[in-house]
N, CA, C and O of each residue as an XYZ file, in Angstrom:
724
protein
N      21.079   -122.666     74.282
C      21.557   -123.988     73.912
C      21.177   -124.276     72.462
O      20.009   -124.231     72.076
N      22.249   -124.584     71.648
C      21.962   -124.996     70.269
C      21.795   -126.242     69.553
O      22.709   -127.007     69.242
N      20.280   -126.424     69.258
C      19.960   -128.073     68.601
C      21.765   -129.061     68.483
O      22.921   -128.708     68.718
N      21.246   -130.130     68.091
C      22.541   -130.806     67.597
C      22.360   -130.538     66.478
O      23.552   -130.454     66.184
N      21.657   -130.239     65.204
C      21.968   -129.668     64.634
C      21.459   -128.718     63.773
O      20.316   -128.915     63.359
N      22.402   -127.145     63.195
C      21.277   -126.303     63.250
C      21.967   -125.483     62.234
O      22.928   -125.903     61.590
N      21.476   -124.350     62.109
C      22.011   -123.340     60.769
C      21.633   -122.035     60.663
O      20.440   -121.731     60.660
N      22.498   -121.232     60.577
C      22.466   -119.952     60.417
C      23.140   -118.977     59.900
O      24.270   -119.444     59.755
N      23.137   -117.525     59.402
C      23.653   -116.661     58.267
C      24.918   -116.375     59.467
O      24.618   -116.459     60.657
N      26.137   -116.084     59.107
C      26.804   -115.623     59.712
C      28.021   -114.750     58.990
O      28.243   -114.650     57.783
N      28.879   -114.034     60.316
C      29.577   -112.810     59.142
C      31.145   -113.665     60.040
O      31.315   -113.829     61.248
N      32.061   -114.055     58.868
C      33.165   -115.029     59.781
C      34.151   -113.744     60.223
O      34.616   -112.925     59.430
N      34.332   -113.757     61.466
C      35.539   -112.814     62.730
C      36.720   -113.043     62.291
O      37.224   -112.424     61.354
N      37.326   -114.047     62.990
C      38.190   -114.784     62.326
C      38.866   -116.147     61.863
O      38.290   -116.614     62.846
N      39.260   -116.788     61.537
C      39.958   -118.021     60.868
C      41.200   -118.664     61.728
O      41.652   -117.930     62.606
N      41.547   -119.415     61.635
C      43.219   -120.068     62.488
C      43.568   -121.516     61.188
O      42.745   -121.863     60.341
N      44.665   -122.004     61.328
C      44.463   -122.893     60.573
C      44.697   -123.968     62.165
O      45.123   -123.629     63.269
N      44.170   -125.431     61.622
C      43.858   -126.144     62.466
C      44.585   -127.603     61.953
O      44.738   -127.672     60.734
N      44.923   -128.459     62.537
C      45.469   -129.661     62.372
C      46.362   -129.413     60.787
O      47.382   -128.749     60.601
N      45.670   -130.091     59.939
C      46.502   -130.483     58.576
C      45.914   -129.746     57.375
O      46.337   -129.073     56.436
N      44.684   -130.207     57.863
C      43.903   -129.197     56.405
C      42.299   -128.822     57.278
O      41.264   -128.967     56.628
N      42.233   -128.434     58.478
C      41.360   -128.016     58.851
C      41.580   -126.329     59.621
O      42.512   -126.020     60.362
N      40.457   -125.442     59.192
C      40.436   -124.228     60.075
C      39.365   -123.997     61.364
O      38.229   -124.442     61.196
N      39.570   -123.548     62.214
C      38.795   -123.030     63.431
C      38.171   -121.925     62.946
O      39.029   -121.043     62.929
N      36.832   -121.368     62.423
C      36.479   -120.513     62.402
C      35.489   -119.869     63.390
O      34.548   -120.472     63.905
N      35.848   -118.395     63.627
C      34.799   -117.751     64.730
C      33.859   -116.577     64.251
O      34.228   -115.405     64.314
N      32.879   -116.878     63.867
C      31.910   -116.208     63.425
C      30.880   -115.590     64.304
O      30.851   -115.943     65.483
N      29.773   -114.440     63.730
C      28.978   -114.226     64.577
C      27.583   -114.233     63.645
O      27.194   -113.662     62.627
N      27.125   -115.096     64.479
C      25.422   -115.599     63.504
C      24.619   -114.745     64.271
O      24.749   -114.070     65.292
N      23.893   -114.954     63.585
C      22.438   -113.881     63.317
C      21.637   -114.612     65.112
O      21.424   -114.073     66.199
N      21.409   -116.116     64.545
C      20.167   -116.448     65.596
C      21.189   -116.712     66.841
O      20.856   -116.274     67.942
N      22.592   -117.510     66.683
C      23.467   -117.977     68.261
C      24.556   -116.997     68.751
O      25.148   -117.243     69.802
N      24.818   -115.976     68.080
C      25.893   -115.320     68.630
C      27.225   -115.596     68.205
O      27.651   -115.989     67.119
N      27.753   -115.336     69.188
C      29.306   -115.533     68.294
C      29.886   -116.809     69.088
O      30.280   -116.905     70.250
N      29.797   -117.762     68.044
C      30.406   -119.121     68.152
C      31.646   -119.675     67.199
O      31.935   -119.026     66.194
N      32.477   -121.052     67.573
C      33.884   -121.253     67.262
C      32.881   -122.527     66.273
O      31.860   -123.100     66.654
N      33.468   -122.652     65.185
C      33.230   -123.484     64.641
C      34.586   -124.592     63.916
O      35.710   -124.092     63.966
N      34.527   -125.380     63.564
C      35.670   -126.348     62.837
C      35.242   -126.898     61.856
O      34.456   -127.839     61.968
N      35.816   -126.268     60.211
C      35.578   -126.602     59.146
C      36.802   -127.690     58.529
O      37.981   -127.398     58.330
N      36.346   -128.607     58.369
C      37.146   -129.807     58.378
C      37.323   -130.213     56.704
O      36.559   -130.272     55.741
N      38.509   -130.409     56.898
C      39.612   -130.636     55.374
C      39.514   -129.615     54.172
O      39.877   -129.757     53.005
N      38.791   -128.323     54.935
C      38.832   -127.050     54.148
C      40.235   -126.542     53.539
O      40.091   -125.623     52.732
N      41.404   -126.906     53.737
C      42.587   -126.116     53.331
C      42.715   -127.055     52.535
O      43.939   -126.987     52.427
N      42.380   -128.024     51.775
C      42.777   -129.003     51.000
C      42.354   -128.404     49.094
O      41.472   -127.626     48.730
N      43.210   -129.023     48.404
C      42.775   -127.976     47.354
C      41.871   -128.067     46.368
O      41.750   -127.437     45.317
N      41.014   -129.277     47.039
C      39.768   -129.506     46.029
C      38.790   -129.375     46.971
O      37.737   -130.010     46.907
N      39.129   -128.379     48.092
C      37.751   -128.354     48.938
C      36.802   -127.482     48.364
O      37.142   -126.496     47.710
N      35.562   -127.815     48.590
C      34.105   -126.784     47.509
C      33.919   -125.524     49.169
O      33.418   -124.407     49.039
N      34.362   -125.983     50.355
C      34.301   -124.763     51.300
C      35.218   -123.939     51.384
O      35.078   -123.053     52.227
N      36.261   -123.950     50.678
C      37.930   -123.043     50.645
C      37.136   -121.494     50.382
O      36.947   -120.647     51.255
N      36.852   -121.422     49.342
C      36.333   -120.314     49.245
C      35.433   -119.197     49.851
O      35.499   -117.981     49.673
N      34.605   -119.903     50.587
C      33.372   -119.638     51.324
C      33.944   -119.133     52.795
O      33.287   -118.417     53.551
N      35.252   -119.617     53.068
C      35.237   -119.458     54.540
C      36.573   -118.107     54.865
O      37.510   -118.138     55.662
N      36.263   -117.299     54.136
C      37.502   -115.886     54.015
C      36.556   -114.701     55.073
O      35.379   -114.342     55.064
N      37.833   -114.324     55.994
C      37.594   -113.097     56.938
C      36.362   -112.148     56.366
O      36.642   -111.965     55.181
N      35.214   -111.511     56.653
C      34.184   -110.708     56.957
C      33.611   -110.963     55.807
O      33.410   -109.949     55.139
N      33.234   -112.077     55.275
C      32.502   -112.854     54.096
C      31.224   -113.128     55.136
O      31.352   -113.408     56.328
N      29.814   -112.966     54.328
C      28.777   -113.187     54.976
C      28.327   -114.768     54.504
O      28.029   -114.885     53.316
N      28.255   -116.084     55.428
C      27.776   -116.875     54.854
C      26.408   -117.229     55.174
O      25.562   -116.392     55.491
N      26.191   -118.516     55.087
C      24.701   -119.634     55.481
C      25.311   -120.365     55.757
O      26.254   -120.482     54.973
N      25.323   -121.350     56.923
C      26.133   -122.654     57.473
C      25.020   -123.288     57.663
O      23.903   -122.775     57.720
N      25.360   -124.703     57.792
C      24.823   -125.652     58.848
C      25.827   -126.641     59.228
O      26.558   -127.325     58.512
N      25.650   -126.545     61.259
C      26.362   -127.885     61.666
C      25.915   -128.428     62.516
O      24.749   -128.352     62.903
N      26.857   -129.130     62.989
C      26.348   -129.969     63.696
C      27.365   -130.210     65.029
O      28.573   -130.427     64.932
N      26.573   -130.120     66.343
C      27.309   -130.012     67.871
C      28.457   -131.109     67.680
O      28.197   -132.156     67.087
N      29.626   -130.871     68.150
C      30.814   -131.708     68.184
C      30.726   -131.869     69.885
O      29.764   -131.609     70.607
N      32.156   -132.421     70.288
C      32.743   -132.764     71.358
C      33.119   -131.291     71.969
O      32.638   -130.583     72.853
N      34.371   -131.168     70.931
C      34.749   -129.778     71.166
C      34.124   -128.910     70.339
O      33.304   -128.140     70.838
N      34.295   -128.881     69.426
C      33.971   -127.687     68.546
C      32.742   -128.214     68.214
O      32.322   -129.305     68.598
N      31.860   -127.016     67.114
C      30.643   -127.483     66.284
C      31.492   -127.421     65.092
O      32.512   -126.761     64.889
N      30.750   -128.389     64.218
C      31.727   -128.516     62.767
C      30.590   -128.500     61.888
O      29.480   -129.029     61.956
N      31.261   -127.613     60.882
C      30.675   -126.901     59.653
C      30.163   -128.385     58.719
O      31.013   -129.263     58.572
N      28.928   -128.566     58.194
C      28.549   -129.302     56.946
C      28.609   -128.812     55.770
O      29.210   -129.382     54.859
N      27.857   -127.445     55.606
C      27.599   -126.991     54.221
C      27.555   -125.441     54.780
O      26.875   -124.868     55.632
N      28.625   -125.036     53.871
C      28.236   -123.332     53.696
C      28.407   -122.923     52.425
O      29.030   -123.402     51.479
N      27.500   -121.590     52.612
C      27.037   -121.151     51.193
C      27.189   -119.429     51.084
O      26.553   -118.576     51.705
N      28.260   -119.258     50.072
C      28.506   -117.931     50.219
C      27.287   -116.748     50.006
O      26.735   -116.785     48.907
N      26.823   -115.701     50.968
C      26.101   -114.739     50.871
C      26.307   -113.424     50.142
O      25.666   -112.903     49.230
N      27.723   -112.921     51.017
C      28.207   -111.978     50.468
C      29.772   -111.983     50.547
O      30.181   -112.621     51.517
N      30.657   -111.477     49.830
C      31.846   -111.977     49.862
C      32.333   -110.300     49.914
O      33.552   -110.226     50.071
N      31.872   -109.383     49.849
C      32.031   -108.067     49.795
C      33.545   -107.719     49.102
O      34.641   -107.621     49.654
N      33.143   -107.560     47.579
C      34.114   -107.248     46.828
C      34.527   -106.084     46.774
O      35.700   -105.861     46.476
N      33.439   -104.856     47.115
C      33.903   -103.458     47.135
C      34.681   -103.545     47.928
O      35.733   -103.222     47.378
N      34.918   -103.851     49.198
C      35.896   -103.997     50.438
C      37.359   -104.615     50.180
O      38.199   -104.414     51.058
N      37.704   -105.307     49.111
C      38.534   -106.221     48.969
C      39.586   -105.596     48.559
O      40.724   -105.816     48.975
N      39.228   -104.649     47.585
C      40.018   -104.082     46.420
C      40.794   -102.308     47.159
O      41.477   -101.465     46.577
N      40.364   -102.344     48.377
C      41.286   -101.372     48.701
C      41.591   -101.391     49.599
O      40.710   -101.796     50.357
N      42.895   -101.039     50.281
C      43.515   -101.449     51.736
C      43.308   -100.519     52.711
O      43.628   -100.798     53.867
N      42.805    -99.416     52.431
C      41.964    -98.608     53.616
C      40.421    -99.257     54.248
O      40.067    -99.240     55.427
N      39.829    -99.694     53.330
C      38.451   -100.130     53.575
C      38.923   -102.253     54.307
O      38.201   -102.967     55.003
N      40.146   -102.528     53.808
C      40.129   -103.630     54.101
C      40.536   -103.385     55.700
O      39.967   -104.027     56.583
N      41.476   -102.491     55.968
C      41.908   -102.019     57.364
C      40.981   -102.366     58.391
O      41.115   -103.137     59.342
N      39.491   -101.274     57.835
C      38.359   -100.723     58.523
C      37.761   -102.307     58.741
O      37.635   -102.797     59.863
N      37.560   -102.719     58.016
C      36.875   -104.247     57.914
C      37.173   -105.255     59.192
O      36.419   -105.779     60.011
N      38.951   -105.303     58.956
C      39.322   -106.022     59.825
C      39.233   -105.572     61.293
O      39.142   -106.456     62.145
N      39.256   -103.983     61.758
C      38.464   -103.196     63.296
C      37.686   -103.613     63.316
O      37.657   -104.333     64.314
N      35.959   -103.734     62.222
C      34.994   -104.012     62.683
C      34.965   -105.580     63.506
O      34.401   -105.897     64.553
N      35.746   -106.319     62.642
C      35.594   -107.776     62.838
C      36.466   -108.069     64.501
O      36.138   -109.030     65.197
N      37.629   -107.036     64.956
C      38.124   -107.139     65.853
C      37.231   -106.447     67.031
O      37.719   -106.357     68.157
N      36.310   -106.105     66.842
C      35.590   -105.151     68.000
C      34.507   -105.788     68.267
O      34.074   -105.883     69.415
N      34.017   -106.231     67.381
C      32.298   -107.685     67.421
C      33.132   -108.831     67.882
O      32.535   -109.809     68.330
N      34.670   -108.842     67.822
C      35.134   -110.480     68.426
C      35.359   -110.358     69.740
O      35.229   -111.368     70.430
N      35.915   -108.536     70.637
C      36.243   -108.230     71.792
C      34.796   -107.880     72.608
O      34.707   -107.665     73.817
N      34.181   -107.879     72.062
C      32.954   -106.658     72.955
C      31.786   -108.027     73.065
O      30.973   -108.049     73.989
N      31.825   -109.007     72.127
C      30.676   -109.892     72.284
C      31.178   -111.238     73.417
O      32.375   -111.525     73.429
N      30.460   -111.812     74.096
C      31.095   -113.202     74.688
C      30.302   -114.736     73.797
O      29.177   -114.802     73.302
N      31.065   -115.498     73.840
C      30.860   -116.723     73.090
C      29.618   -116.954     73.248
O      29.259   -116.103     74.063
N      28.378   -117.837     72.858
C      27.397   -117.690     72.401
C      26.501   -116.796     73.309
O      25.832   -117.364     74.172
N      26.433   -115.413     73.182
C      25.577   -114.249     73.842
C      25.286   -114.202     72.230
O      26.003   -113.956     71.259
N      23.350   -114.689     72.453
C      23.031   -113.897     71.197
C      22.712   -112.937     71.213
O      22.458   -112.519     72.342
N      22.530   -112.065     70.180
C      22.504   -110.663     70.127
C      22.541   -110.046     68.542
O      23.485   -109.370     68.134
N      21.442   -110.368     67.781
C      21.139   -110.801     66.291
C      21.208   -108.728     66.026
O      20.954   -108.150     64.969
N      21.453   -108.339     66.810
C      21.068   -106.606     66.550
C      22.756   -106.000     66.167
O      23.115   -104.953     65.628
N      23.505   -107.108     66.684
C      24.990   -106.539     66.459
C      25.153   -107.445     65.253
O      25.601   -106.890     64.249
N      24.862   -108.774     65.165
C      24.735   -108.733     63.653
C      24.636   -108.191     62.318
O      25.376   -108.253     61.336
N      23.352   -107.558     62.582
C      22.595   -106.870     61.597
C      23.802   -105.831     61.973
O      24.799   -106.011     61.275
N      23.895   -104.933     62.797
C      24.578   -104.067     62.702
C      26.060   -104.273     61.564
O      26.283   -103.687     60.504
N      26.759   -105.161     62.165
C      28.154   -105.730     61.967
C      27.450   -105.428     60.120
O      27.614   -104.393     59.475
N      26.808   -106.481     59.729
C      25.955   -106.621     57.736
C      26.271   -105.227     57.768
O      27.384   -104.723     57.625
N      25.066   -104.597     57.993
C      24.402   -103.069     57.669
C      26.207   -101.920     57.684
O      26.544   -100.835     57.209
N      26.821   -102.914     58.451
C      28.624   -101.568     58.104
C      29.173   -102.135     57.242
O      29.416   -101.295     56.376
N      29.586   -103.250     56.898
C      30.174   -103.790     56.160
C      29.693   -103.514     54.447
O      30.415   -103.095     53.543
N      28.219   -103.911     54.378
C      27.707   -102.915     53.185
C      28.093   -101.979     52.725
O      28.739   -101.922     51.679
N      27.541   -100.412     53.915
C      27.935    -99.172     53.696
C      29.517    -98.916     53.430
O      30.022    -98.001     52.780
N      30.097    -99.880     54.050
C      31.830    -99.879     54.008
C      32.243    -99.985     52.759
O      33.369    -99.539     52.535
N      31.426   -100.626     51.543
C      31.860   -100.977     50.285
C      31.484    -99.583     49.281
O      31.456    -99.498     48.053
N      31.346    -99.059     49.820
C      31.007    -97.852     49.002
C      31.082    -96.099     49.532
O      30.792    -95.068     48.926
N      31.552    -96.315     50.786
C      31.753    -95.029     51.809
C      33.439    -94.669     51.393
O      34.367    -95.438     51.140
N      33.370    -92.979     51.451
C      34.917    -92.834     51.767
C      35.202    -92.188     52.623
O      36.369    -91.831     52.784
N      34.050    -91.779     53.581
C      34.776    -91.230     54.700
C      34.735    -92.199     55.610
O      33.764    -92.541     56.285
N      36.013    -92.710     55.611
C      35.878    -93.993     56.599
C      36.240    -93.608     58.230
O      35.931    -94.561     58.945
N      36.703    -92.684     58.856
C      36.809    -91.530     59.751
C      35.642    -91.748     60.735
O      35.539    -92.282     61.839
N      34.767    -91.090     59.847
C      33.089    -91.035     60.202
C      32.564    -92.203     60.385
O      32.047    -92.532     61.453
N      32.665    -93.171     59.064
C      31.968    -94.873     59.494
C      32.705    -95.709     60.916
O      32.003    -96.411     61.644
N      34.013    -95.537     61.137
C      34.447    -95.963     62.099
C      33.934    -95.549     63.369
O      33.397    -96.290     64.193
N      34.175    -94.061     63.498
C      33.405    -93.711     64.893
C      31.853    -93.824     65.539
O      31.490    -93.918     66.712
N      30.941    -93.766     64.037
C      29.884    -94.390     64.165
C      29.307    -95.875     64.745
O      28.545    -96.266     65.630
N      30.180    -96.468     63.652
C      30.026    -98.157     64.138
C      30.502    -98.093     65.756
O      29.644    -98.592     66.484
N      31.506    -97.662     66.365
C      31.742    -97.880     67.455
C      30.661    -97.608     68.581
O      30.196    -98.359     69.438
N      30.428    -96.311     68.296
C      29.340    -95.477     68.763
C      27.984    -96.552     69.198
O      27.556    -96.784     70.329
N      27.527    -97.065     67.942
C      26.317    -97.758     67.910
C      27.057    -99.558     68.355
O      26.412   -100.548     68.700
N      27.848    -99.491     68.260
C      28.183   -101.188     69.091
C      28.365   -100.717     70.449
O      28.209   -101.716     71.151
N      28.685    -99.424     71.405
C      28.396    -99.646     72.409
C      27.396    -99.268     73.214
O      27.549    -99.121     74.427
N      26.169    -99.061     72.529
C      25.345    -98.970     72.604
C      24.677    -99.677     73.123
O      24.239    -99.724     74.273
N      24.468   -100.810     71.519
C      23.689   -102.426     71.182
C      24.059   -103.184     72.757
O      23.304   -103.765     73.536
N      25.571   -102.900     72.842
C      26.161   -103.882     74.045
C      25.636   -103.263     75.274
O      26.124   -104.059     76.076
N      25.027   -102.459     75.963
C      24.870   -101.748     76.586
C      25.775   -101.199     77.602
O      25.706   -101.316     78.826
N      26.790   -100.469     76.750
C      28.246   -100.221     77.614
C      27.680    -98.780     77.371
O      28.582    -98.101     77.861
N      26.965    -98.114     77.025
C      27.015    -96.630     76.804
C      25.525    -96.323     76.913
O      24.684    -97.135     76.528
N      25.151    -94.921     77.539
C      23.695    -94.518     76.991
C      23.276    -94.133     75.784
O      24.089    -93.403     75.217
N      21.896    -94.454     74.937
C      21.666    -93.672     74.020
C      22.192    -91.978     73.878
O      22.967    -91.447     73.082
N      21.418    -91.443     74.989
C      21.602    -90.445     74.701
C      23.025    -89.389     74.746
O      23.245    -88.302     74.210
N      23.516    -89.915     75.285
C      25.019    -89.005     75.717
C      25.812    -89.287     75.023
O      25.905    -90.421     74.551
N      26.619    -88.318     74.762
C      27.628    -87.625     73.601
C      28.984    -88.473     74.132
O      29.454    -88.537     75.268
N      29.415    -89.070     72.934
C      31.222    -89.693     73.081
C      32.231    -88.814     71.847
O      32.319    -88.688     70.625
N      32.921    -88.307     73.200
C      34.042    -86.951     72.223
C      34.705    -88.204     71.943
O      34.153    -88.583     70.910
N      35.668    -89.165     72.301
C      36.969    -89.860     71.094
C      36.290    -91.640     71.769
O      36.401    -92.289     72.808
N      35.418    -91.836     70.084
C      34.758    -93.460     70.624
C      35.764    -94.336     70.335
O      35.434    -95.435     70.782
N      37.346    -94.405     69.548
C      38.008    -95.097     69.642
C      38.404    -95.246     71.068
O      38.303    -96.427     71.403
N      38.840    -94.433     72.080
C      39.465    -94.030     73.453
C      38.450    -94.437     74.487
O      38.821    -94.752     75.618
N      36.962    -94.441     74.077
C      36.124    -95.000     75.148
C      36.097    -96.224     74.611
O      37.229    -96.529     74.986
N      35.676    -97.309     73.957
C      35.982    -98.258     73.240
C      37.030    -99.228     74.360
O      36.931   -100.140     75.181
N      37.855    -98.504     73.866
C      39.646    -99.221     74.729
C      39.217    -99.323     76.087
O      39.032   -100.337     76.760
N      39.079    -98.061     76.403
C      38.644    -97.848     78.128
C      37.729    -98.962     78.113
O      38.156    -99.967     78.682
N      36.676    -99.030     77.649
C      35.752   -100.353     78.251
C      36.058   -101.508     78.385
O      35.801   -102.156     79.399
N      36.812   -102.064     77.126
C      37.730   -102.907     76.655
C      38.871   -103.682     77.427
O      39.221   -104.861     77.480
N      39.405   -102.193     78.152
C      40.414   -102.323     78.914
C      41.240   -103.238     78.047
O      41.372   -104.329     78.601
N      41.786   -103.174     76.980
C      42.874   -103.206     75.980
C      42.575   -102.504     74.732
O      41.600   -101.812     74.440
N      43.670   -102.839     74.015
C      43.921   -102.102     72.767
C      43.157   -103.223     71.819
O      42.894   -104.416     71.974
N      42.908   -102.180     70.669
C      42.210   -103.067     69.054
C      43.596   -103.144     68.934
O      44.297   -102.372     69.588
N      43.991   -103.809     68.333
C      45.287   -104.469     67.688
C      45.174   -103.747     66.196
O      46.055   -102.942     65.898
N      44.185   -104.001     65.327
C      44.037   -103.784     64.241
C      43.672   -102.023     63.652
O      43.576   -101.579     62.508
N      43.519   -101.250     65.204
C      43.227    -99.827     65.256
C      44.857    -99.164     65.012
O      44.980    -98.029     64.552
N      45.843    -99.856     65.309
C      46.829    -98.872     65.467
C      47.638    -99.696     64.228
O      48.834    -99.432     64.358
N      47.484   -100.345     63.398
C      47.684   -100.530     62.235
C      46.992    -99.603     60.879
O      47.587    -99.000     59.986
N      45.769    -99.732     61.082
C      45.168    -98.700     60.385
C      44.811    -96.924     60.535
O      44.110    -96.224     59.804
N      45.725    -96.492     61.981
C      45.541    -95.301     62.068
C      46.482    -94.526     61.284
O      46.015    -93.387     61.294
N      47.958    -94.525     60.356
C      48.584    -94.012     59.591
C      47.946    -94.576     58.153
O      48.255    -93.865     57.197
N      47.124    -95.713     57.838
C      46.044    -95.629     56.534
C      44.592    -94.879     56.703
O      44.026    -94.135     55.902
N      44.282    -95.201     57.665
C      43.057    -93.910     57.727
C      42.970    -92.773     57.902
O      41.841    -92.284     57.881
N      44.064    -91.967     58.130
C      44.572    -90.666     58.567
C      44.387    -89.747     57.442
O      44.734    -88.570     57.543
């Protein structure tokens, strides 16, 4: 259960736009897990949060418990990961990671180790080119963290066990399998 109101580093999943000039964002924080938040009159064009609130950008929030949603007060950009930005193979990979921490986690299950994990790829992602290898890894070690897999035992195709657990498809895997190829 989260104070009424509280704050934490988070890496944003994904975005929706919402009413007129507001977005739904779904992030996954460090201390609550992966929670829906509502950043209010952010699409407006003198908002100081427009910037801050872009797909697998690491921020600092604080909000405060709503009705429905929790709604964003102040966020503060951490990392905006520019190595990632500038090429559309690594942006591909980015958007899997962010689709696999949004399928594999449930709404506030904390779990600050897939966090760190989720940071610690996204980093290496800005500067890796075998992205092949970083993909099957990250998978590897998220089903792990989740405890869908044993440490010790060997996964021949972790995209294919992944799904199987999943029991659906990454959406964003079969977009990027003729760019990562």
């Amino acid at each position: 259960m989260r104070p009424k109101w509280y704050f934490s580093e988070a890496i944003i999943l994904t975005r929706r736009n919402y009413s007129e000039a507001d977005r739904i964002l779904i992030v996954a924080s460090k201390y609550y897990g992966k929670i829906v938040l509502l950043a209010k009159g952010v699409r407006k064009p003198k908002s100081r949060k427009r910037g801050s609130i872009e797909v697998f950008s690491k921020i600092k929030f604080s909000a405060a418990r709503g009705k429905v949603f929790d709604i964003v007060t102040e966020v503060e950009m951490l990392n905006f990961h520019n190595g990632i930005r500038s090429n559309l193979k690594k942006i591909t990979l980015a958007y899997y990671f962010m689709e696999v921490v949004d399928r594999i986690t449930q709404q506030e299950e904390k779990n600050g180790e897939i966090f760190d994990l989720l940071d610690h790829y996204l980093e290496k992602l800005g500067s890796e080119e075998k992205l092949r290898i970083l993909k099957d890894e990250f998978i590897i070690k998220i089903l792990i963290l989740s405890g869908f897999w044993p440490k010790d035992k060997k996964i021949d195709d972790p995209g294919k066990t992944l799904e199987n657990i999943l029991e659906r498809r990454i959406f964003s895997a079969r977009v990027g399998k003729k760019v990562l190829s």
